[in-house]
N, C-alpha and C positions, 0 to 999 in steps of 0.2 A: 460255542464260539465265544468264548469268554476271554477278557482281556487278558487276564494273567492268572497265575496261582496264587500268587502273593494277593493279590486283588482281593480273591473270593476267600482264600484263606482266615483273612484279617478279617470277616467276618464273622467268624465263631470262636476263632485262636487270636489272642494275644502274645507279644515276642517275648513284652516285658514279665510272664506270667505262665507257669506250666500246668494251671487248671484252666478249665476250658469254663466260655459264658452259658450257662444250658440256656438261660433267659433267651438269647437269641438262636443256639442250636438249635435244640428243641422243635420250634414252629418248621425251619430247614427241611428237619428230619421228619416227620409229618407230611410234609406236602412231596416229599420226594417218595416216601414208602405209600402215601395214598394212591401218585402216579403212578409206581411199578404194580402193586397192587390192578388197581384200577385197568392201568394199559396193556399189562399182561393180558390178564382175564381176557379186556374184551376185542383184542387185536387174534391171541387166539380165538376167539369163540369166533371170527368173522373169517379164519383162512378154514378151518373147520367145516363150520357150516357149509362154506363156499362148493368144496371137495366133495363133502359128501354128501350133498342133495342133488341130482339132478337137475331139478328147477332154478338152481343157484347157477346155473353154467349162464350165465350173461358175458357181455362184452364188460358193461362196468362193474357187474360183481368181480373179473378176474382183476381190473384192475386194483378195484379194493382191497383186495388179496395182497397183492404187490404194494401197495399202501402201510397195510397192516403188518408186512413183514416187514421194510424198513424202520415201521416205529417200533416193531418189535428188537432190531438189530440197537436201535438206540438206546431201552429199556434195561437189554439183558447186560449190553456189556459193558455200558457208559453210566448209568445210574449207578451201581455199586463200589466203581472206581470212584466218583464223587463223592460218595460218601464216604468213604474211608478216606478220602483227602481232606476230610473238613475234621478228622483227629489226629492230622500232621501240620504243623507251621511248614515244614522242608518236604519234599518229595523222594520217598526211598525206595518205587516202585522201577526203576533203573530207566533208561532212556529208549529203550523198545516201550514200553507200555506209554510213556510220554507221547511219543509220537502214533501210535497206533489208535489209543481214546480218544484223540483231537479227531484221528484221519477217520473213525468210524463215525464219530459223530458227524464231522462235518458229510459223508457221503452218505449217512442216512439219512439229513437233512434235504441234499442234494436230490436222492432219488424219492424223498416225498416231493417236494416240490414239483420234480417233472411228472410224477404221475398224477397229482394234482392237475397241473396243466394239461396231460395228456386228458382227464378225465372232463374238463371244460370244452377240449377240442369235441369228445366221441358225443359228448351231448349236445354240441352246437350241432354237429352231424345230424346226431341223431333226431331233434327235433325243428329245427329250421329248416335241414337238407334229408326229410324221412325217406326218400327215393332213395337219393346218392346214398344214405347210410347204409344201405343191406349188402352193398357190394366194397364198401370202403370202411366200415365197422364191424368188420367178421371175427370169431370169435379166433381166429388161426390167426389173423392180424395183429390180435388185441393182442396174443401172445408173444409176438415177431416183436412188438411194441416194447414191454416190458422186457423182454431179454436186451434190446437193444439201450431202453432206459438204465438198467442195469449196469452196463458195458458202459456209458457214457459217466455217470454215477463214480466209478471206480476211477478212471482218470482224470473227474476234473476234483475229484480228491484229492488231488497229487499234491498241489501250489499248498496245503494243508500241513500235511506231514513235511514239510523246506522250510517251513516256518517258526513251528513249535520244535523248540529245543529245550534238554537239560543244560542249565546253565550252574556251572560252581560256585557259591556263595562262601561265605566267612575270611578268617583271616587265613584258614589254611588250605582254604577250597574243600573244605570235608565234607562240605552239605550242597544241596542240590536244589535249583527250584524248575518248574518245568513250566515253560514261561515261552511267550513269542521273543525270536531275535532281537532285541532291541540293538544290536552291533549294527543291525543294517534295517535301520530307520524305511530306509525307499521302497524294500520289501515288501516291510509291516502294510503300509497303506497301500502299496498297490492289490495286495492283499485282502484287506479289507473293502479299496470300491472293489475288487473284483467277485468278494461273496456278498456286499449287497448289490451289486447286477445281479447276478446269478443267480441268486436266492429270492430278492425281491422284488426288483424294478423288472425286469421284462417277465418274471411268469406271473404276475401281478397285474399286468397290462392285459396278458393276452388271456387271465381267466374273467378279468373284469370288462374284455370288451364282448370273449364269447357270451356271458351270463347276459352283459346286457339285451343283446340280440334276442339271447334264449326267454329273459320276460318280455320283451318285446314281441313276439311270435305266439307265447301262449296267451299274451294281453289280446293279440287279433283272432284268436281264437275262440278265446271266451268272449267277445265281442260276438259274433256269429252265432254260438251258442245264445247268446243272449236273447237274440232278432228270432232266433227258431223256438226259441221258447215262449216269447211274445207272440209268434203268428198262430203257434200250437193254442195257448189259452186263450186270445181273443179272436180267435177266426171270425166267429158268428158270436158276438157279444151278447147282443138280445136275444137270439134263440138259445145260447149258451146257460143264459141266467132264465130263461124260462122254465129250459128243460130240469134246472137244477133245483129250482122250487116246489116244479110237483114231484120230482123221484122224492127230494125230501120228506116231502107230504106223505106217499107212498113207502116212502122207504125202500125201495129199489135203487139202484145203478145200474146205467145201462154201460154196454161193455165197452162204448166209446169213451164215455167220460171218466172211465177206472183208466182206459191207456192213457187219455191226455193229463189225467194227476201222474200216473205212473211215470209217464214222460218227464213231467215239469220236475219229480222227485228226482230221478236220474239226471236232469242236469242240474240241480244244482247239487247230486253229492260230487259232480266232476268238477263243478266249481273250486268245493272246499276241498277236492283233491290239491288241484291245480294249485289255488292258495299256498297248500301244503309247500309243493314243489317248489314256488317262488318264497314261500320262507327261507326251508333250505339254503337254496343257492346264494340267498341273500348272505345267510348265519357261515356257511363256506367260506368266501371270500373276507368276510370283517374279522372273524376267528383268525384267519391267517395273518391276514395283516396288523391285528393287535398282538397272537403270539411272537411274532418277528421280528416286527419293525423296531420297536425297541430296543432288542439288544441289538442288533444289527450299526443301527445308527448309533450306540452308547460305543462297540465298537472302534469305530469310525472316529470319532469326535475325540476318543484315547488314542488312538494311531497320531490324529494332528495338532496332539497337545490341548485340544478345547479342556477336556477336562483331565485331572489330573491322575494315575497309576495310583497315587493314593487314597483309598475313602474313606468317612469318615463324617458321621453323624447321616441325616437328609440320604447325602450322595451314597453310602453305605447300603442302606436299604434301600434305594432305587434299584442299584446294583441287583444285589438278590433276587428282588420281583422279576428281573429282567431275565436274568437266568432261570429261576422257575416259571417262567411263564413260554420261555422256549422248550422247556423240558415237558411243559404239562400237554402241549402241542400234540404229544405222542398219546396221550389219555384221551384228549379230546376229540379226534378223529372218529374211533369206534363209534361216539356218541350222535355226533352230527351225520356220521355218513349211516351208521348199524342204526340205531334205536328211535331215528327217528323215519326208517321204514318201515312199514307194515310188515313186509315179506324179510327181511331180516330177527327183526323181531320175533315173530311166527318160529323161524327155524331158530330163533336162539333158548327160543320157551324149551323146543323138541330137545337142542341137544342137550340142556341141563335137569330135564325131567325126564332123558331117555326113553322116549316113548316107543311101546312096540310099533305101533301102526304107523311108524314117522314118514315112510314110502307114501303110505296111501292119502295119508293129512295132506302133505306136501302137495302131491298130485292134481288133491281134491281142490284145494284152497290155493296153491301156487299161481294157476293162469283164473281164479276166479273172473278177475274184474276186467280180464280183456277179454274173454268170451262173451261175458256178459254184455261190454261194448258193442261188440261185433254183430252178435244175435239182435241188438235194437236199434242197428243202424243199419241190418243187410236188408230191413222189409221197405228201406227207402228206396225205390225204382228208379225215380228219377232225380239225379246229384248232379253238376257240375264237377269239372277239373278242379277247381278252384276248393269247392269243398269237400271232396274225396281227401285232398291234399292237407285241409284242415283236421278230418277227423284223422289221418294216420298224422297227422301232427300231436296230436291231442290222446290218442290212444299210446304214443309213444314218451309223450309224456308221465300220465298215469302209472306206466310199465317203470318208470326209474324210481319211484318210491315205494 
């Protein structure tokens, strides 16, 4: 979503001059081949994985899938087109590619975003509403979901490709620049607020109000966790610290006080799970809104004359950042959503070490830690509604990382 050609152009290319600056190409070209690099790899290794383990079939693994293929749509056919326009001053790639690189980009932008959003919704389900989720976060859904993001993606693409045009430049119209209409100024900006709504302001809202709920929910959770951990260790304080002087003495443990350390160790690795998860969601929403916002608003402020078509010093290299920093958007995902899950990670080790036993690994180690939940919470006989409702809060949590 760049303002113009000429814009980004005059950042590597000079008019008055038919060598090119490498001092500033150069960095460019780096960070756009570490992206495709980088985004390739790890966008495949997560539709991959997804596919072909079993254990991967999740409602939010598929949508990651569908994540991962739109940054892939952006990687393969928008990144190479850029680059070879940054060793053109004019654009000679004809007026079908002009409009079709804007329209992909802008619609793979589009349906990350809504699956973004879609994926704040399945987790506010998921763990604020864990009942309602099992009948309204199915994985036939989750797919009904994405094909319809898809569908929706492709037409609000449209207002994209009306916009960006080949326009003729020189004194004899011989040359080309592939540039927004500036003939029809009222366009341009409606234009532009209408992909910062779209892009920004409302799935921005509605992933930062699900999230917030979402650490709000496992904040009262781990709260209760807390209180049960406290009543587990100091039940019987004095006869606790009795018993525990002479086993020392002795060097015995009896089989009580191995379950209540046992105990107290298992809640607090659900803690630093949980922790985990509320980093996460934190590093999701600020990631997006620093890849974005930026050029989004830089934009905007060129549609209404704030700043000027031309740049030059400062403004120049803001520029730049701005555009790779939407572009790396596509690199970053894999990392925040893939590597910083256990259970992604796991299967990313298998599929680039090709392991025979990758079936049985998976199997073995895929549902570890929610058995393991289940098996030390089913010997509790007597629960409340209230905290039934907190542990499938809490075990559904665990399950998304």
């Amino acid at each position: 979503m760049s303002s113009t050609d000429e814009q980004y152009s005059s950042i590597v290319y000079s008019s008055s001059s038919s060598s090119f600056d490498w001092s500033e190409l150069v960095p460019v070209l780096v960070i756009y081949g570490f992206s495709f690099v980088l985004g390739l790899t790890g966008n495949c290794l997560i539709i991959f994985t997804t596919f072909r383990y079993r254990r991967m079939h999740s409602v939010t693994n598929v949508f990651l899938s569908s994540l991962a293929s739109s940054d892939l749509l952006l990687i393969i056919f928008c990144i190479p087109v850029k680059v070879a326009k940054l060793f053109s001053f004019t654009w000679t790639m004809g007026w079908i590619l002009c409009k079709s690189v804007h329209y992909m980009q802008n619609l793979s932008t589009i349906c990350s975003v809504l699956t973004l959003t879609a994926i704040s919704i399945e987790r506010y389900y998921a763990i604020v509403h864990p009942v309602k989720s099992k009948y309204i976060c199915t994985l036939r859904q989750a797919k009904s979901i994405i094909l319809v993001i898809w569908i929706m993606s492709v037409i609000l693409s449209v207002p994209t490709a009306i916009v960006w045009v080949q326009m003729p430049v020189g004194v004899d119209n011989e040359l080309f620049w592939c540039s927004k209409d500036e003939n029809n100024m009222i366009l341009w900006k409606i234009h532009e607020i209408y992909l910062l709504t779209l892009v920004l302001i409302i799935p921005f809202s509605i992933m930062a109000y699900s999230y917030t709920f979402i650490c709000y929910e496992v904040w009262k959770v781990m709260e209760h966790r807390v209180v049960m951990t406290n009543n587990s260790a100091f039940k019987n304080p004095v006869t606790y610290d009795q018993n525990a002087v002479c086993l020392a003495k002795n060097g015995q443990q009896s089989k009580e006080s191995k379950k209540s350390r046992s105990q107290i160790k298992n809640y607090r690795d659900d803690a630093n799970t949980v922790k985990q998860v509320i980093y996460m969601l934190v590093i999701v929403v600020v990631l997006f809104a620093i890849c974005w916002t930026p050029a989004l608003v830089d934009n905007i402020l060129t549609a209404y004359g704030v700043l000027t078509q031309e740049r030059s010093g400062f403004l120049k290299y803001m520029l730049t950042t701005f555009h790779l920093l939407s572009y790396s958007n596509s690199c970053i995902n894999p990392i925040i959503y893939g590597f910083m899950s256990k259970t992604f990670r796991e299967s990313f080790k298998l599929a680039l070490c090709c392991s025979s036993d990758s079936k049985e690994y998976i199997r073995r180690t895929g549902s570890n830690y929610s058995m393991r939940f289940i098996s030390r919470n089913s010997s509790q006989t007597r629960t409340t509604p209230e905290t039934r409702r907190q542990e499938r809060t809490l075990l559904c949590v665990t399950q998304s990382v």
